[in-house]
C-alpha positions as CSV (number, residue, x, y, z in Angstrom):
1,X,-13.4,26.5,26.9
2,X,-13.1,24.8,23.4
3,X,-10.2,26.8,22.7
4,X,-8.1,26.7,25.5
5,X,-8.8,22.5,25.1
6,X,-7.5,23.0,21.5
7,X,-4.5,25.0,22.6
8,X,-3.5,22.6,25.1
9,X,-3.7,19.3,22.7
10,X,-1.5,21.2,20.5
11,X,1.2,22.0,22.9
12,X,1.5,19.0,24.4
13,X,1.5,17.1,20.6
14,X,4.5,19.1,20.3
15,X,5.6,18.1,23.6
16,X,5.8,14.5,23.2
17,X,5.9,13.9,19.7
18,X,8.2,16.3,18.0
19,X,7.2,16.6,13.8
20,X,9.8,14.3,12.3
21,X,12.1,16.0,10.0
22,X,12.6,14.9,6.3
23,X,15.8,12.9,6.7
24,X,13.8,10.7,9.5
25,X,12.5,7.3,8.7
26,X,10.6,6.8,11.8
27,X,7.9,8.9,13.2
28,X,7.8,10.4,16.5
29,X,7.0,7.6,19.6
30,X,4.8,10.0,21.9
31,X,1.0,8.0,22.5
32,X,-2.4,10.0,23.6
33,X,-5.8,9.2,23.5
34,X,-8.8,11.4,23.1
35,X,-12.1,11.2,22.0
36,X,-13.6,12.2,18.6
37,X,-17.6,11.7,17.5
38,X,-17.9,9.5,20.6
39,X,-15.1,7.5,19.7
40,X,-12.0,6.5,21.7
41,X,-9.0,6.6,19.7
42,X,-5.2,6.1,21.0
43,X,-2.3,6.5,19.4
44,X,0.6,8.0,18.1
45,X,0.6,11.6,16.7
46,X,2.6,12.1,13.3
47,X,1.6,15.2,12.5
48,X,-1.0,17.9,12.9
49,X,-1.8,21.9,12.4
50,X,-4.9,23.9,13.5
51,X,-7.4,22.4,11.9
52,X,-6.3,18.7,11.5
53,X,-4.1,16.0,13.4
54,X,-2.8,13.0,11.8
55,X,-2.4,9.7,14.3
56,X,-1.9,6.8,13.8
57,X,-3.6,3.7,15.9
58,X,-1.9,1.0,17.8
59,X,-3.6,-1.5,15.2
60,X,-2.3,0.4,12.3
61,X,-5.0,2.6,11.3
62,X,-4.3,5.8,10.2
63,X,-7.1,8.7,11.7
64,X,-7.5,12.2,10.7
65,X,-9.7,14.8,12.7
66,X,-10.2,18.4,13.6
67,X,-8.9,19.3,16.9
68,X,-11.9,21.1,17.9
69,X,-13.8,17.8,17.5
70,X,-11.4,16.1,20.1
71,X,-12.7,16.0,24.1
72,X,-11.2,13.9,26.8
73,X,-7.6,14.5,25.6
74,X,-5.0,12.7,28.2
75,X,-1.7,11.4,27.3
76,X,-1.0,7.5,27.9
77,X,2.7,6.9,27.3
78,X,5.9,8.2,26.3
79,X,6.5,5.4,23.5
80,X,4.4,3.8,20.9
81,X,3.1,0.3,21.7
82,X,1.1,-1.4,19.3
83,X,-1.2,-3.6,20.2
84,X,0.1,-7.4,20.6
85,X,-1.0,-10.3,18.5
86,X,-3.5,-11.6,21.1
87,X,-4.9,-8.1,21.5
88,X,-5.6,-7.9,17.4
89,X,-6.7,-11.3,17.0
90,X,-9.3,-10.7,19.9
91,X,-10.3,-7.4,17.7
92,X,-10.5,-9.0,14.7
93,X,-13.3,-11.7,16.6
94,X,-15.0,-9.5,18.3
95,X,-15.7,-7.6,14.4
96,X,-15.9,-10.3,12.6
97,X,-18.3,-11.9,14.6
98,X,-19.8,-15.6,14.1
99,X,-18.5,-17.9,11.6
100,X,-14.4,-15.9,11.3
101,X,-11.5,-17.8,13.2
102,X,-7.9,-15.8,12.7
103,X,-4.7,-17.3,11.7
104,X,-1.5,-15.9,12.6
105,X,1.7,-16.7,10.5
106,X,5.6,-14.7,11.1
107,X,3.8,-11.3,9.5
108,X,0.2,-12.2,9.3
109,X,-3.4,-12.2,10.9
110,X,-5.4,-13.5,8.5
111,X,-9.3,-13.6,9.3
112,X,-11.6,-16.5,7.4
113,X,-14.3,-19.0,7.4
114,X,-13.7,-21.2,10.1
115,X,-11.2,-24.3,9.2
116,X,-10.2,-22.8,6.1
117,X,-6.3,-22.0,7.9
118,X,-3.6,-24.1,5.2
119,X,-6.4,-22.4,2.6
120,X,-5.3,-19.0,3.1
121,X,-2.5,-18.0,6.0
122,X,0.5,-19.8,4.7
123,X,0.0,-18.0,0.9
124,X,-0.2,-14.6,2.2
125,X,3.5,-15.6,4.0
126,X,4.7,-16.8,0.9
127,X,3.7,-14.2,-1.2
128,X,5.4,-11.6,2.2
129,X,9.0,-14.3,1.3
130,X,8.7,-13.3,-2.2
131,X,8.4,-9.5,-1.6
132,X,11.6,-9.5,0.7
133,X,13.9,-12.0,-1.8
134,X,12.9,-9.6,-4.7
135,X,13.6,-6.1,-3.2
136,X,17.2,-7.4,-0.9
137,X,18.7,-9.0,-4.1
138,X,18.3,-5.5,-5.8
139,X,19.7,-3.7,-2.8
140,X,16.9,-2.3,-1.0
141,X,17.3,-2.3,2.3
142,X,13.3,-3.4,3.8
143,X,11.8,-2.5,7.3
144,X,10.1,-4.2,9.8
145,X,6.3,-3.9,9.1
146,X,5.6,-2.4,12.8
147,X,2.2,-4.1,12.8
148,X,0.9,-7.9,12.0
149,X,-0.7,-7.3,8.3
150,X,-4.0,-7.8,8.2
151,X,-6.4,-10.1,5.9
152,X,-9.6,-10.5,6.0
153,X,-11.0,-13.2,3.7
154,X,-14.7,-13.6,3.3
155,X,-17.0,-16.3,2.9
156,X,-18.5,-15.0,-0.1
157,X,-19.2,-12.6,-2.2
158,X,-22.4,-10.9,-0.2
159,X,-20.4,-10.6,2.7
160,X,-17.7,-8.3,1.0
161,X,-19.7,-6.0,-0.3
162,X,-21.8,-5.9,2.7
163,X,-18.0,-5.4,5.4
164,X,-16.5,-3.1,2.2
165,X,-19.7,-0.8,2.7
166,X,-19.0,-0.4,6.1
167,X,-15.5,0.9,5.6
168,X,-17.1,3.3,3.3
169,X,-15.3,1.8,0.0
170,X,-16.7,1.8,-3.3
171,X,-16.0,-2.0,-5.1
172,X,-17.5,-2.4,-8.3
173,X,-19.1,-5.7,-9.8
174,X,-15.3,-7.2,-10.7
175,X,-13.9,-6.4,-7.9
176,X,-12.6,-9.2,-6.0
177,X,-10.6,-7.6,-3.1
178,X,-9.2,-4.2,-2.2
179,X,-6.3,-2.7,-0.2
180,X,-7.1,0.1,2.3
181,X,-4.6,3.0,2.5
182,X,-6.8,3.9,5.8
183,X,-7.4,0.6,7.7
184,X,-4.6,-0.9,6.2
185,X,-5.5,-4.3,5.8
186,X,-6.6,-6.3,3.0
187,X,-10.3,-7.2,1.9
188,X,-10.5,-10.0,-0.4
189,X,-13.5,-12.9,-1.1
190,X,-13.2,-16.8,-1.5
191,X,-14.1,-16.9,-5.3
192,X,-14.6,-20.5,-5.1
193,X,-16.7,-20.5,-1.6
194,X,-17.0,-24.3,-1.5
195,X,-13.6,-26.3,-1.6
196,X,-9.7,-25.2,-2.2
197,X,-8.5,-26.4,-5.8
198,X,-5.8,-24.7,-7.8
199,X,-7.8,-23.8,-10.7
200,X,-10.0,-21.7,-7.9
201,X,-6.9,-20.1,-6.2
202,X,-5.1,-19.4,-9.7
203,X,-8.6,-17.2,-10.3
204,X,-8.1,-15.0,-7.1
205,X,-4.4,-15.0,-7.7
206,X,-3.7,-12.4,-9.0
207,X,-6.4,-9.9,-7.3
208,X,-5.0,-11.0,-4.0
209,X,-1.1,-10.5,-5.3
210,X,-2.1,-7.0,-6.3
211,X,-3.3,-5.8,-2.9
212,X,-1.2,-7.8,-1.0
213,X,1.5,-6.1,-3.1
214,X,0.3,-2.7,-2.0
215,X,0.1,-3.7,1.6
216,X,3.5,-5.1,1.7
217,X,5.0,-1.6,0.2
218,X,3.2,0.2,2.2
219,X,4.8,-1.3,5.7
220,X,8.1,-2.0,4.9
221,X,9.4,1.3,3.8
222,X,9.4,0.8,-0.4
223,X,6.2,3.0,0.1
224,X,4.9,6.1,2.5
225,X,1.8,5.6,3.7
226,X,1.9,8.8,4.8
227,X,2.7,10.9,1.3
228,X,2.3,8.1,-1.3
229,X,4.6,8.6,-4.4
230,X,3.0,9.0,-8.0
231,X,-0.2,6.5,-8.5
232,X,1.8,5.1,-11.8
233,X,4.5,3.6,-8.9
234,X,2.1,2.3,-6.7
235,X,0.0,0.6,-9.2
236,X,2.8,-0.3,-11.8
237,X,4.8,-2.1,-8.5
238,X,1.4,-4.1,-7.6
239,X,0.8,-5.0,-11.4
240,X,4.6,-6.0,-11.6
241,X,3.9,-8.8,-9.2
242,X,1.1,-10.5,-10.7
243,X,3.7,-12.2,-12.6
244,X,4.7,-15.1,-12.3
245,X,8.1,-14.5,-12.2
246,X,7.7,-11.7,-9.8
247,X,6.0,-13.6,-6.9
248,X,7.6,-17.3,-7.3
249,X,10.9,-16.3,-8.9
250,X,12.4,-19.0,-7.5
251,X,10.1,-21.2,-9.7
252,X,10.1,-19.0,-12.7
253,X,13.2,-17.4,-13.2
254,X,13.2,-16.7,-17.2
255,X,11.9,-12.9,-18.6
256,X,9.4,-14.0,-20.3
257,X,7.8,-15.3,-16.5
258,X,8.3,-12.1,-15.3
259,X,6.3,-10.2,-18.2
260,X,2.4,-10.0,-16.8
261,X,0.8,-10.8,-20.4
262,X,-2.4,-9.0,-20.0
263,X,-0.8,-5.7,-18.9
264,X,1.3,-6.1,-21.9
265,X,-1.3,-6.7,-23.9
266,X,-3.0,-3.5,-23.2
267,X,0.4,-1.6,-23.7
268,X,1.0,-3.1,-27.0
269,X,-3.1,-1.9,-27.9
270,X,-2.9,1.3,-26.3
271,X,0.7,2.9,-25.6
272,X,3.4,1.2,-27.8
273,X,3.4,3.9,-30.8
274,X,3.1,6.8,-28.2
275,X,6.5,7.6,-27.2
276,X,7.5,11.1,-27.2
277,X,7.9,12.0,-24.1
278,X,4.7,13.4,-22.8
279,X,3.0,10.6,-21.3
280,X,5.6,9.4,-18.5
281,X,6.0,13.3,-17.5
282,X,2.1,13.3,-17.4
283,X,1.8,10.6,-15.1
284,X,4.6,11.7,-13.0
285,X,3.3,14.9,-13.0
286,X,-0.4,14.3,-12.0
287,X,-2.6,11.1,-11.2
288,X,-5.2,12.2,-13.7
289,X,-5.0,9.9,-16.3
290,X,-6.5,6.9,-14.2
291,X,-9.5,8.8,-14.0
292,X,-9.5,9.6,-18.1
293,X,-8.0,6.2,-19.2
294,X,-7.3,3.4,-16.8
295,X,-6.7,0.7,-18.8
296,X,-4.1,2.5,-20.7
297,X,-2.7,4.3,-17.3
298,X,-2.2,0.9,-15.8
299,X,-0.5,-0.5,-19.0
300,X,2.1,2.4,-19.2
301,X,2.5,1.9,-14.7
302,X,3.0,-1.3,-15.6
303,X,5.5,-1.2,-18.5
304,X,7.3,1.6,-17.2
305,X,8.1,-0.4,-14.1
306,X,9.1,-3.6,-16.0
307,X,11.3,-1.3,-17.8
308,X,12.8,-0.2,-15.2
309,X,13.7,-2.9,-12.7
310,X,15.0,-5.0,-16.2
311,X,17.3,-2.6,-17.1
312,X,18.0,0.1,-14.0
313,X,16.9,-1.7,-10.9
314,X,19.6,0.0,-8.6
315,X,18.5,3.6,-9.9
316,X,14.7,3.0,-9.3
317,X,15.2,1.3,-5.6
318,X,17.1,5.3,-5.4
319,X,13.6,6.4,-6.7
320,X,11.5,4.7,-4.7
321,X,13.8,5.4,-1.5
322,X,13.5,9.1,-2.0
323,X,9.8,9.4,-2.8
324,X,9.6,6.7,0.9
325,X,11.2,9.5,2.7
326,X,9.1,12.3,2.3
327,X,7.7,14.0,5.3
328,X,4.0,13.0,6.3
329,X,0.9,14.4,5.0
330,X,2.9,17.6,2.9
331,X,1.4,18.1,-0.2
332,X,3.5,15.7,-2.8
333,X,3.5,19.0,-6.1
334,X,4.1,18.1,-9.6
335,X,7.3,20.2,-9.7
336,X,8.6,18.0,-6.7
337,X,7.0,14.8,-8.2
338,X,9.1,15.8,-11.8
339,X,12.0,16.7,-9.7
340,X,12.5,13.7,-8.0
341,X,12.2,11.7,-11.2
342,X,14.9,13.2,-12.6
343,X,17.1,13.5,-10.3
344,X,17.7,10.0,-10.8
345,X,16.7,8.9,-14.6
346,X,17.5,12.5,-16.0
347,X,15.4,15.5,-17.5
348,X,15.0,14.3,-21.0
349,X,11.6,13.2,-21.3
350,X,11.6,12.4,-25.0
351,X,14.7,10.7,-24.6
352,X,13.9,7.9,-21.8
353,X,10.8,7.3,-23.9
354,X,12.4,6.5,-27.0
355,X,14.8,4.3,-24.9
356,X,12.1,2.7,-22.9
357,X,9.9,2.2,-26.3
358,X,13.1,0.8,-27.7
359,X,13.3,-2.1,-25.1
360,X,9.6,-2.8,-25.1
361,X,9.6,-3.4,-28.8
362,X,12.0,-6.2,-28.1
363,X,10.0,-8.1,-25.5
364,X,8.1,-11.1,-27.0
């Protein structure tokens, strides 16, 4: 009987929500719902096989699971339909529990301590301004994030571990916030816990800059969330905006604003005699060397993207539009990760690094 249920979720997936091909930027708008360990889910199929299918939720949470795990299968609509503001921010309450009031701003829920609203809402907006000026001045063309992105602040440092657990991530004892490929909201923690100063925000800053970074990417089409390009562009695009110049370049508009000081500080220790080609091909190629050396991986990300949007920022908006338009959850190879690389900055490795160690010996 388990079979024939299987065989039937699988036809009708193909039924209402046709795999998009390669050259689409929008998935397929088919909704079902079924029931996995217990667990209602609905949502919007984007892609699936015998043994898995891919949806993603109406609040934006992306869910994975075996076919033969799924009962109750029924479809609900023909078209996607998130879930409205009122029906998140209810969520968001009803998890959060005592203590949490939610915020809404043009693109944002933002969850925190009660009457801590012009604390936290209004930056994360900013920050969302700044991410649209910077990419449209270079010619990137951004989408509508389909969903209200989601913060959650906490009170204190106890209660983001304790929540972070319980999404099954891993922070370690610096950690002050994380993004969440899965969830897709951001977790972050009021450093300060008592009171609002500058000198308190300016400590979260940047943490909350990074990840916001990543969410932003991630929902307005720089990024897939569904077949993310090499870790060295997501993380060297999130370290990018911890500048000043970056994320308030109204406010800061000369080079030396938009240099993030402590990411070149680590290139100039680590990577600055160590151009011969190999290393940019090696993190193009493969995501291993954040697990051998991340310090020194997120220098290179880093300086590699400064070098890039400073001195070719129509050719790597090309970049990150071809890597954006991959189909979902296919396997992202070396050969096609090298490929697409140099389709656009050429196949002489040795080369672009002596030209990209060339300009980094100039910046002061």
């Amino acid at each position: 009987m388990r079979v024939v249920f299987i065989g039937v979720l699988l036809s009708c997936l193909a039924l209402i929500a046709p795999a998009r091909s390669a050259e689409s930027s929008r998935p397929a708008m088919g909704m079902i719902e079924v029931t996995v360990a217990g667990q209602k889910i609905e949502g919007m199929p984007l892609a699936w096989a015998s043994n898995v299918v891919h949806l993603l939720g109406r609040d934006g949470r992306l869910w994975s699971f075996d076919p033969k795990e799924a009962t109750d299968y029924r479809q609900t609509a023909s078209r996607f339909r998130p879930y409205s503001i009122s029906e998140l921010r209810a969520g968001l309450l009803r998890e959060l529990g005592h203590g949490y009031e939610v915020s809404g701003t043009t693109h944002y829920l933002v969850a925190h301590p009660k009457g801590q609203k012009d604390k936290w809402a209004q930056r994360f907006e900013d920050l969302y301004r700044s991410f649209v000026r910077y990419f449209s001045v270079r010619g990137f063309e951004l989408e509508k994030p389909p969903f209200p992105l989601i913060g959650i602040v906490c009170p204190d440092r106890k209660d983001f571990e304790r929540r972070a657990a319980g999404q099954g991530v891993p922070v370690g004892s610096g950690a002050l916030g994380f993004y969440d490929l899965t969830t897709n909201r951001i977790m972050v923690y009021d450093v300060a816990e008592k009171g609002s100063n500058e000198e308190n925000w300016q400590y979260s800053a940047s943490t909350i800059i990074h990840e916001a970074t990543h969410q932003m990417a991630f929902n307005t089409g720089v990024q897939s969330r569904y077949c993310p390009p090499p870790l060295w562009v997501v993380e060297g695009l999130a370290t990018l905006f911890e500048a000043v110049g970056i994320h308030d370049s109204q406010s800061h508009q000369q080079q030396d604003d938009r240099i993030n000081r402590e990411r070149f500080h680590d290139y100039r220790a680590m990577i600055a005699d160590r151009h011969d080609g190999r290393l940019p091909a090696e993190l193009t190629a493969t995501d291993r060397f954040f697990d051998v050396a991340p310090m020194a991986a997120y220098a290179e990300a880093w300086a590699m993207t400064f070098y890039l949007v400073e001195t070719q920022p129509r050719k790597f908006a090309r970049y990150l539009a071809i890597m954006a338009s991959r189909p979902p959850f296919v396997p992202y190879t070396a050969k096609e990760r090298l490929a697409d690389f140099t389709s656009i900055f050429g196949s002489n490795w040795r080369l672009f690094d002596a030209q990209f160690g060339r300009y980094m010996d100039k910046v002061e």
